[in-house]
The first five atom37 places (N, CA, C, CB, O) and aatype in JSON, in Angstrom:
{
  "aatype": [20, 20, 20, 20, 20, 20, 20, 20, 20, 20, 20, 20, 20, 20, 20, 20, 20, 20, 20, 20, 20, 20, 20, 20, 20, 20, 20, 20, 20, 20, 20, 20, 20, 20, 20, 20, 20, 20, 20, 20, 20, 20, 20, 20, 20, 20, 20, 20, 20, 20, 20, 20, 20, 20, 20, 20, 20, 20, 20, 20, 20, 20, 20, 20, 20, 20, 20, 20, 20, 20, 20, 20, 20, 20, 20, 20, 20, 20, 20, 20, 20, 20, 20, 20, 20, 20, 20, 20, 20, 20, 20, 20, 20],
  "atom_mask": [
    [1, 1, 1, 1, 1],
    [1, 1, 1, 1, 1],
    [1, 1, 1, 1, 1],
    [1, 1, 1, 1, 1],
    [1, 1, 1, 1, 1],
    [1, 1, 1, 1, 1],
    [1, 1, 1, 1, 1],
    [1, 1, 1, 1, 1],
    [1, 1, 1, 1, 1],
    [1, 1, 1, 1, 1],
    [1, 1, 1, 1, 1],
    [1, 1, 1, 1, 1],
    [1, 1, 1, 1, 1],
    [1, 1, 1, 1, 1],
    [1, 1, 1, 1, 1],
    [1, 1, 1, 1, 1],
    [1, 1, 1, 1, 1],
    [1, 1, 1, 1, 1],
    [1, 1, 1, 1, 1],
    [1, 1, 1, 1, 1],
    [1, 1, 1, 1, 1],
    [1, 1, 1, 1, 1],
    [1, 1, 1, 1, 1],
    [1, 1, 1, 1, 1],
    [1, 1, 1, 1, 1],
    [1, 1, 1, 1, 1],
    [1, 1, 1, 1, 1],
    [1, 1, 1, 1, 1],
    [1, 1, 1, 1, 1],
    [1, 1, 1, 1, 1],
    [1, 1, 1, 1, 1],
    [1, 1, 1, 1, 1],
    [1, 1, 1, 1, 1],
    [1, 1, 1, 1, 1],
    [1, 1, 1, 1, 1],
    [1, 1, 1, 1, 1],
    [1, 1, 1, 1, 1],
    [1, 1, 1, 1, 1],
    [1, 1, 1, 1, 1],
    [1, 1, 1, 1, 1],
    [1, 1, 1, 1, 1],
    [1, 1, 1, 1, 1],
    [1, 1, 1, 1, 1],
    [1, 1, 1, 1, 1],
    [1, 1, 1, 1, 1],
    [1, 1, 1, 1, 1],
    [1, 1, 1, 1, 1],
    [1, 1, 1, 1, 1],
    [1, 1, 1, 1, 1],
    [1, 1, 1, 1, 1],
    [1, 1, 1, 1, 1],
    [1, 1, 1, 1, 1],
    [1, 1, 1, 1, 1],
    [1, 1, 1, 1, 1],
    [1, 1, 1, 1, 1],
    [1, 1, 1, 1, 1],
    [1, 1, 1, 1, 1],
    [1, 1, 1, 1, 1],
    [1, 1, 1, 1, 1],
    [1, 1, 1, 1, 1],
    [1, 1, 1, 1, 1],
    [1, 1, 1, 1, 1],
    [1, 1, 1, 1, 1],
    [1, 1, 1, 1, 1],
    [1, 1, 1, 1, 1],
    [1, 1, 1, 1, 1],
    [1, 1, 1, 1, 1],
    [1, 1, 1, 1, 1],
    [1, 1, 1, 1, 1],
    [1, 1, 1, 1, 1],
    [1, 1, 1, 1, 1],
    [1, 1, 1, 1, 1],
    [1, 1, 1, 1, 1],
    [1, 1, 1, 1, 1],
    [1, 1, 1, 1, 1],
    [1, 1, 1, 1, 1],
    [1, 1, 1, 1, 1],
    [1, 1, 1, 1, 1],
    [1, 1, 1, 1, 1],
    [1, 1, 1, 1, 1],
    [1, 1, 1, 1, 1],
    [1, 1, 1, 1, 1],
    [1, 1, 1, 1, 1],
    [1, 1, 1, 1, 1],
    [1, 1, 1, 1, 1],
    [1, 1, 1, 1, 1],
    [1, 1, 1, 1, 1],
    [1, 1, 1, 1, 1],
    [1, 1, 1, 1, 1],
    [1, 1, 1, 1, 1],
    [1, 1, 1, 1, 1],
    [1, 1, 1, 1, 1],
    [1, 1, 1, 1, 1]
  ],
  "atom_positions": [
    [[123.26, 35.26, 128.45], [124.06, 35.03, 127.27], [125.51, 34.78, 127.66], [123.96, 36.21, 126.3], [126.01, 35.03, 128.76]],
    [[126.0, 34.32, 126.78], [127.96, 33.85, 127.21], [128.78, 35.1, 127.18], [128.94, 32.66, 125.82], [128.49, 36.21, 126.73]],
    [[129.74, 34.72, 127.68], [131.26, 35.75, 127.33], [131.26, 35.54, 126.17], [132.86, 35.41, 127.94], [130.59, 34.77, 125.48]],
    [[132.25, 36.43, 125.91], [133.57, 35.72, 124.32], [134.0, 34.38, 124.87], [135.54, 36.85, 123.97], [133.91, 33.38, 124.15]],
    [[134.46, 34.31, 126.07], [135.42, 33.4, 126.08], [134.56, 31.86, 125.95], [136.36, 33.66, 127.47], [134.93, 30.8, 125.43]],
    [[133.36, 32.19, 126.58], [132.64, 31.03, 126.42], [132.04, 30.36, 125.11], [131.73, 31.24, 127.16], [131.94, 29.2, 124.73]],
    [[131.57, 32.08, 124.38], [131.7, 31.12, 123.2], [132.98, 30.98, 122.23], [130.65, 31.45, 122.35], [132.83, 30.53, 121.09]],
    [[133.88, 31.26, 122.57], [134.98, 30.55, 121.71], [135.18, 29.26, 122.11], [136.32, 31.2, 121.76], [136.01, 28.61, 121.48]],
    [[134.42, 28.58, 123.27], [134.72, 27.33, 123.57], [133.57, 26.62, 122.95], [134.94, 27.09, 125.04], [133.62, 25.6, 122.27]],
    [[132.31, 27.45, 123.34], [131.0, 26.52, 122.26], [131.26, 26.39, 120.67], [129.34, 27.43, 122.28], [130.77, 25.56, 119.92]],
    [[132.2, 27.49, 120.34], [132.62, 27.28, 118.46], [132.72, 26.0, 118.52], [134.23, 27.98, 117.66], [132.08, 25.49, 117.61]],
    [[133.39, 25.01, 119.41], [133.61, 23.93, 118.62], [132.66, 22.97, 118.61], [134.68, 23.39, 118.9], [132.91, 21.84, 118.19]],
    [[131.11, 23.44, 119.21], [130.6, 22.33, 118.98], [129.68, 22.5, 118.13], [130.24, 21.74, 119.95], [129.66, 23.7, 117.85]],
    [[128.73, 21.81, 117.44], [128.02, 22.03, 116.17], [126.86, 22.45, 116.33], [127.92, 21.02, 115.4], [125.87, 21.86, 116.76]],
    [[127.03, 23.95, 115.8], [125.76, 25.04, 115.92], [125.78, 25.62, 114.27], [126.13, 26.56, 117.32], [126.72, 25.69, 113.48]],
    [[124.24, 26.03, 114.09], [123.89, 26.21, 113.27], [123.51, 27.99, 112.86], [123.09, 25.24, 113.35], [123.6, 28.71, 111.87]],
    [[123.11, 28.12, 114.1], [123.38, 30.2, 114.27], [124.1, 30.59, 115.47], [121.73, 31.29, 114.54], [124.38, 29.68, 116.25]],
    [[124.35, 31.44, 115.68], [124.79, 32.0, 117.07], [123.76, 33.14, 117.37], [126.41, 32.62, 117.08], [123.38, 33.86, 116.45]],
    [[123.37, 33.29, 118.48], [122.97, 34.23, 118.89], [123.51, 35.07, 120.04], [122.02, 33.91, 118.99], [124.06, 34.53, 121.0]],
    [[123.38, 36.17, 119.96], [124.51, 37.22, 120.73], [123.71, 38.47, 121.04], [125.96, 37.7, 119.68], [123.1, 39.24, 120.3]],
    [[123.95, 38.44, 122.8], [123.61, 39.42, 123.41], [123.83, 40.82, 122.9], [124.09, 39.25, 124.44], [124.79, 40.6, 122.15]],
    [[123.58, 42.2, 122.79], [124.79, 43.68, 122.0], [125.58, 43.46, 123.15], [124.16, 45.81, 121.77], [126.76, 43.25, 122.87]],
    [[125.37, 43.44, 124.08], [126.27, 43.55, 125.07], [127.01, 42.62, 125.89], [125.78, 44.12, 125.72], [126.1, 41.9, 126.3]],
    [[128.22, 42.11, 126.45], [128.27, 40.37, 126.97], [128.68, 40.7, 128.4], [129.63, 39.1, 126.06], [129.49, 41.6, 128.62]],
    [[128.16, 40.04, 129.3], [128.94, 40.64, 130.9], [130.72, 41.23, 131.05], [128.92, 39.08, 132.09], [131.2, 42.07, 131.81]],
    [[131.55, 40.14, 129.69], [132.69, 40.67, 130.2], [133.15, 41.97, 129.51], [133.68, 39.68, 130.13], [134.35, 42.08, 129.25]],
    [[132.51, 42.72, 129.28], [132.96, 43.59, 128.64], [132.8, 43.9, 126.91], [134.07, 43.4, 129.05], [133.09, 44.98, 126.4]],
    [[132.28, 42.69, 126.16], [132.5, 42.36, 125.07], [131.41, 42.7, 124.61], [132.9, 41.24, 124.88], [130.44, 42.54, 125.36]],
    [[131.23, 43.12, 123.58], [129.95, 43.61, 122.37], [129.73, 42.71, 121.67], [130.17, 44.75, 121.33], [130.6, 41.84, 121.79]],
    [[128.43, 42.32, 120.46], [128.12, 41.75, 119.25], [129.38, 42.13, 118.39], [126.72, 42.27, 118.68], [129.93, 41.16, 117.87]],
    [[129.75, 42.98, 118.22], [130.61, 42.98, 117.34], [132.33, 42.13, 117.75], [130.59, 44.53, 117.05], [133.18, 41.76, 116.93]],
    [[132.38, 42.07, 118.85], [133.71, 41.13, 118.86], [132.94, 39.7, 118.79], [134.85, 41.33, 120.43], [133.85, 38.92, 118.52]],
    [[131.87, 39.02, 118.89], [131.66, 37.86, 118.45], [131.4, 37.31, 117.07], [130.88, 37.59, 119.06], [131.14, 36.18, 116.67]],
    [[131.57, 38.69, 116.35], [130.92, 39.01, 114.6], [132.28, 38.92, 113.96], [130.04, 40.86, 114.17], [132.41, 38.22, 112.96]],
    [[133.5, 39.72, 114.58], [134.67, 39.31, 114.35], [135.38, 37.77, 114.33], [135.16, 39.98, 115.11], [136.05, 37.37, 113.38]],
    [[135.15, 37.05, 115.42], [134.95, 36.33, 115.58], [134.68, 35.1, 114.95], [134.61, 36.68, 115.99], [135.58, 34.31, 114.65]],
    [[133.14, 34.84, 114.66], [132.67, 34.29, 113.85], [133.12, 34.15, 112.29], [131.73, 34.7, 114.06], [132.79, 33.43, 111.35]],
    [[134.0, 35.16, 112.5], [134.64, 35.95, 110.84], [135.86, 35.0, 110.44], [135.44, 37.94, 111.02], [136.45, 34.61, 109.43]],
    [[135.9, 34.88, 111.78], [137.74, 34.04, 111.56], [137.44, 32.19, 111.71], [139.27, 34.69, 113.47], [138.28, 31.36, 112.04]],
    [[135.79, 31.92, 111.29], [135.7, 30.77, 111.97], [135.94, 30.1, 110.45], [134.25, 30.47, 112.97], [135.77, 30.91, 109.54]],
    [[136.41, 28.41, 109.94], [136.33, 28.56, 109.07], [134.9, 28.26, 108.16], [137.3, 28.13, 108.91], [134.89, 28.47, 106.94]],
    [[134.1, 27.9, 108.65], [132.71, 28.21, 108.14], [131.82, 28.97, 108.48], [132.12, 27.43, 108.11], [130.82, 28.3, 108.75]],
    [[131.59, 30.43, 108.68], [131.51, 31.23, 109.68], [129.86, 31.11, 109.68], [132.29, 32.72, 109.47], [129.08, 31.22, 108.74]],
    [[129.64, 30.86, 110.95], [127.79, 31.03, 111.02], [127.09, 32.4, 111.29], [127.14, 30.13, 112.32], [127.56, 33.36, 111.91]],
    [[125.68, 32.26, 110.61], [125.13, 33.82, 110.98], [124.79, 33.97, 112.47], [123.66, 34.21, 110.12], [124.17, 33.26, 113.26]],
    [[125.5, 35.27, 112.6], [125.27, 35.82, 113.74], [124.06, 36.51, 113.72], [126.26, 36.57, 114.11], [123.86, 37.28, 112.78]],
    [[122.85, 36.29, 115.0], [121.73, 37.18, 114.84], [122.2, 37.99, 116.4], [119.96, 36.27, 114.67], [122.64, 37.28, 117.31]],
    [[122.11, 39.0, 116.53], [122.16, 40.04, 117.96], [120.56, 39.99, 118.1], [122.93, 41.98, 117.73], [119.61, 39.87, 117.32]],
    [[120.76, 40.16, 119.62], [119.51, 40.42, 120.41], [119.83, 41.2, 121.67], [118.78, 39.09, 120.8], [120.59, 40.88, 122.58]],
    [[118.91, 42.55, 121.49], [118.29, 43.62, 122.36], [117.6, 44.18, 122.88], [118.26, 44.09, 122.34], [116.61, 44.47, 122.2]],
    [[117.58, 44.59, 124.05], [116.31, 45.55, 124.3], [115.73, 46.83, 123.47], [116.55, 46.09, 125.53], [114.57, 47.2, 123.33]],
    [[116.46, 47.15, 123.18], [116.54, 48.37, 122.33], [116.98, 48.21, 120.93], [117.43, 49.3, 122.93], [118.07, 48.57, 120.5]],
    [[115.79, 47.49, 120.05], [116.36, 46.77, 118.49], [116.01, 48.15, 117.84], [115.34, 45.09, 117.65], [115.81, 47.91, 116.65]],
    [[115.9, 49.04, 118.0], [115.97, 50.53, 117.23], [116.36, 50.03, 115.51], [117.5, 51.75, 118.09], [116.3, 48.88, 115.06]],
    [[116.79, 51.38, 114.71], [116.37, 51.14, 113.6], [117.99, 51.15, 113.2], [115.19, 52.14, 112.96], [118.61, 50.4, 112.45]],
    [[118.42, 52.26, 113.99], [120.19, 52.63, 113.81], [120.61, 51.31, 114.2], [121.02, 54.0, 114.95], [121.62, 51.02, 113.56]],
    [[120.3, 50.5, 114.89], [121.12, 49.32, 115.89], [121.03, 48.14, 114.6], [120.06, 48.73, 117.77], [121.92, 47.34, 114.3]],
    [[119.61, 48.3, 113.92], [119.09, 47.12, 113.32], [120.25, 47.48, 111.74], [116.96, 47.15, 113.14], [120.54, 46.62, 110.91]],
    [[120.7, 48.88, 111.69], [121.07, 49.14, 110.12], [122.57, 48.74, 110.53], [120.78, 50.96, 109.31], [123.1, 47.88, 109.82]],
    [[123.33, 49.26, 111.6], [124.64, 48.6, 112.22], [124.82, 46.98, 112.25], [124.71, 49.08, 113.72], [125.77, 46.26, 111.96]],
    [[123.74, 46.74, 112.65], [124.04, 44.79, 112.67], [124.28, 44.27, 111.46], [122.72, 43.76, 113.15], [125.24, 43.54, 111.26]],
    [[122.87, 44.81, 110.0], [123.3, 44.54, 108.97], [124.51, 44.47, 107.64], [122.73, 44.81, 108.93], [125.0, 43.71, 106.81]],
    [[124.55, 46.12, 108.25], [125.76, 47.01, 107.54], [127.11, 45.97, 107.94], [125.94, 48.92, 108.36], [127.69, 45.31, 107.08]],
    [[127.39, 45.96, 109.1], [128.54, 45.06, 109.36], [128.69, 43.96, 109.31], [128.93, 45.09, 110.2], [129.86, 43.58, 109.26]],
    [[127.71, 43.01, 109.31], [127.84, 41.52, 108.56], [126.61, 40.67, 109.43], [129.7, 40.65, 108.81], [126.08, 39.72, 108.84]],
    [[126.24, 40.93, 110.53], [125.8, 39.98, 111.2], [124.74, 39.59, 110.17], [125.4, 40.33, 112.62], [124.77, 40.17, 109.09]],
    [[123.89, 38.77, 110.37], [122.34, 38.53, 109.99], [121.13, 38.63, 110.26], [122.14, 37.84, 109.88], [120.19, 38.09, 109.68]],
    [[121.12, 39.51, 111.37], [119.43, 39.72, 111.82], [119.85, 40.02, 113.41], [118.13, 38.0, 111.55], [120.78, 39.52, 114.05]],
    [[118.74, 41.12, 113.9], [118.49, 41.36, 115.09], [117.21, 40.96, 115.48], [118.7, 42.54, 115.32], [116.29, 40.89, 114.67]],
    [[117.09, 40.68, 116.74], [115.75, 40.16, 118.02], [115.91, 40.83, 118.75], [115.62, 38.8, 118.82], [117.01, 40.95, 119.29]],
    [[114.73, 41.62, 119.08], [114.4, 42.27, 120.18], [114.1, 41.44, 121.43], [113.36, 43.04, 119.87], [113.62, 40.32, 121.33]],
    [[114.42, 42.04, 122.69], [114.33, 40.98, 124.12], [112.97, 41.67, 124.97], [116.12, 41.09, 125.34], [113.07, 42.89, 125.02]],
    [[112.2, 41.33, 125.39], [112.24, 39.72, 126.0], [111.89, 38.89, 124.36], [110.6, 39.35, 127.58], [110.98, 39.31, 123.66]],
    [[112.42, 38.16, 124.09], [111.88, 36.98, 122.46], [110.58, 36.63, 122.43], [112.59, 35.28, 122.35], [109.87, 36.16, 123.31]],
    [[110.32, 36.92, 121.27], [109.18, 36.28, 120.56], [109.3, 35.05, 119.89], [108.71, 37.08, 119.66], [109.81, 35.07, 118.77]],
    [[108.85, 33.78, 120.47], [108.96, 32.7, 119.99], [108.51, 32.55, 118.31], [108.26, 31.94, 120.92], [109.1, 31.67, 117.68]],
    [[107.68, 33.23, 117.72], [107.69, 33.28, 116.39], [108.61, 33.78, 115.65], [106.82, 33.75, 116.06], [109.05, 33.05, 114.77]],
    [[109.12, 35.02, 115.77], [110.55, 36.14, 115.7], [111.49, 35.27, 115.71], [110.88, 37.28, 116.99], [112.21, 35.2, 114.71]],
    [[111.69, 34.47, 116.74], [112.85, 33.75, 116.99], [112.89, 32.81, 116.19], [113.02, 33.3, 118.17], [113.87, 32.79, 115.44]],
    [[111.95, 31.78, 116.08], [112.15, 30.87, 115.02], [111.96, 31.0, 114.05], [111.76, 30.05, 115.02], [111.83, 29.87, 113.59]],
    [[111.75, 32.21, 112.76], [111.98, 33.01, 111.82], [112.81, 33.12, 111.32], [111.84, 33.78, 111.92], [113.21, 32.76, 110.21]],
    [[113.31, 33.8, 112.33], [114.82, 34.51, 112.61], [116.35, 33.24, 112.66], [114.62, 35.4, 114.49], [117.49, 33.58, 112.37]],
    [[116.03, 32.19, 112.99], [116.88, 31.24, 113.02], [116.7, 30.11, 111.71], [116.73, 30.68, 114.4], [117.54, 29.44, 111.11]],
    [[115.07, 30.21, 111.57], [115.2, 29.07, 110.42], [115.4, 29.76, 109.32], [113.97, 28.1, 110.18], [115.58, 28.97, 108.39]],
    [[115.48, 31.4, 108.82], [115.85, 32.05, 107.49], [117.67, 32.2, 107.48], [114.96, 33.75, 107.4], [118.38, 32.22, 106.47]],
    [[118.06, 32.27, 108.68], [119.46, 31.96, 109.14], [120.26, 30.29, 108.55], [119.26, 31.99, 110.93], [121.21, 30.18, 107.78]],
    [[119.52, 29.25, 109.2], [119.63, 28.27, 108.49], [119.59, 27.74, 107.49], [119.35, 27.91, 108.68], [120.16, 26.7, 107.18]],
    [[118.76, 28.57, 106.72], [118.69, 28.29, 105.19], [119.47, 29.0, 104.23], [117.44, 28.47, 104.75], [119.57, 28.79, 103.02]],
    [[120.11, 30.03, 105.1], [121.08, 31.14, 104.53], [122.29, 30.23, 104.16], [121.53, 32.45, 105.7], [122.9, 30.07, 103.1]],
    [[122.46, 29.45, 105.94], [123.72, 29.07, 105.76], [124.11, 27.39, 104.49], [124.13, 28.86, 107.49], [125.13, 26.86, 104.04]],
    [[122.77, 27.2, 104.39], [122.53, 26.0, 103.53], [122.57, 26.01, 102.0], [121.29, 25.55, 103.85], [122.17, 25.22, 101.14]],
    [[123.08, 27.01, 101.96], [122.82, 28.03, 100.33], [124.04, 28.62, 100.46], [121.37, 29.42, 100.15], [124.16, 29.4, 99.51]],
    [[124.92, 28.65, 101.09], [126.26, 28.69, 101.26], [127.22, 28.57, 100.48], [126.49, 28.07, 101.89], [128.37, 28.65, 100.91]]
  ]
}
C-alpha cells in the first residue's frame, strides 16, 4: 500500500475509492488518509483494509467517516462489493 505522501500525489489522478492500508510504512494510519480525503474537494470513500478487521476496528472505521473495511489477504468478491457499493455511494452524491 502507499505512504501519505504517495497518495497525496495519486489524489490527483481520477479514482473512484481509495483504499488504505490501517497502517502505512511511513508511519501514517487510515485515519490521516480519512483526514485527508476530508480536505479533498470531492472527497472519495475511503475503505481500510486489515489483518485484523475485528468488530471494534470495523465500528472505528465507520464511526469516523471512512466507508467500509476488508479484511487481508482480499477476497475478490468482498472486494468488488466493497468498491462497487462505494461507487454507487459516491454516484448518489
Amino acid at each position: 500500500m502507499q505512504s501519505l505522501g504517495e497518495f497525496l500525489i495519486a489524489e490527483r489522478a481520477p479514482t473512484g475509492v481509495i483504499i488504505s492500508d490501517s497502517s502505512l510504512p511511513d508511519g501514517h494510519c487510515w485515519k490521516d488518509v480519512l483526514v485527508e480525503t476530508q480536505r479533498m474537494h470531492q472527497p472519495l470513500p475511503l475503505i481500510v483494509a486489515d489483518r485484523v478487521a475485528d468488530a471494534r476496528l470495523w465500528g472505528e472505521v465507520l464511526n469516523l467517516g471512512a466507508y467500509d473495511l476488508l479484511t487481508k489477504p482480499f477476497d475478490a468478491e468482498e472486494v468488488l462489493y466493497a468498491v462497487t457499493t462505494a461507487c454507487r455511494h459516491l454516484d448518489h452524491s
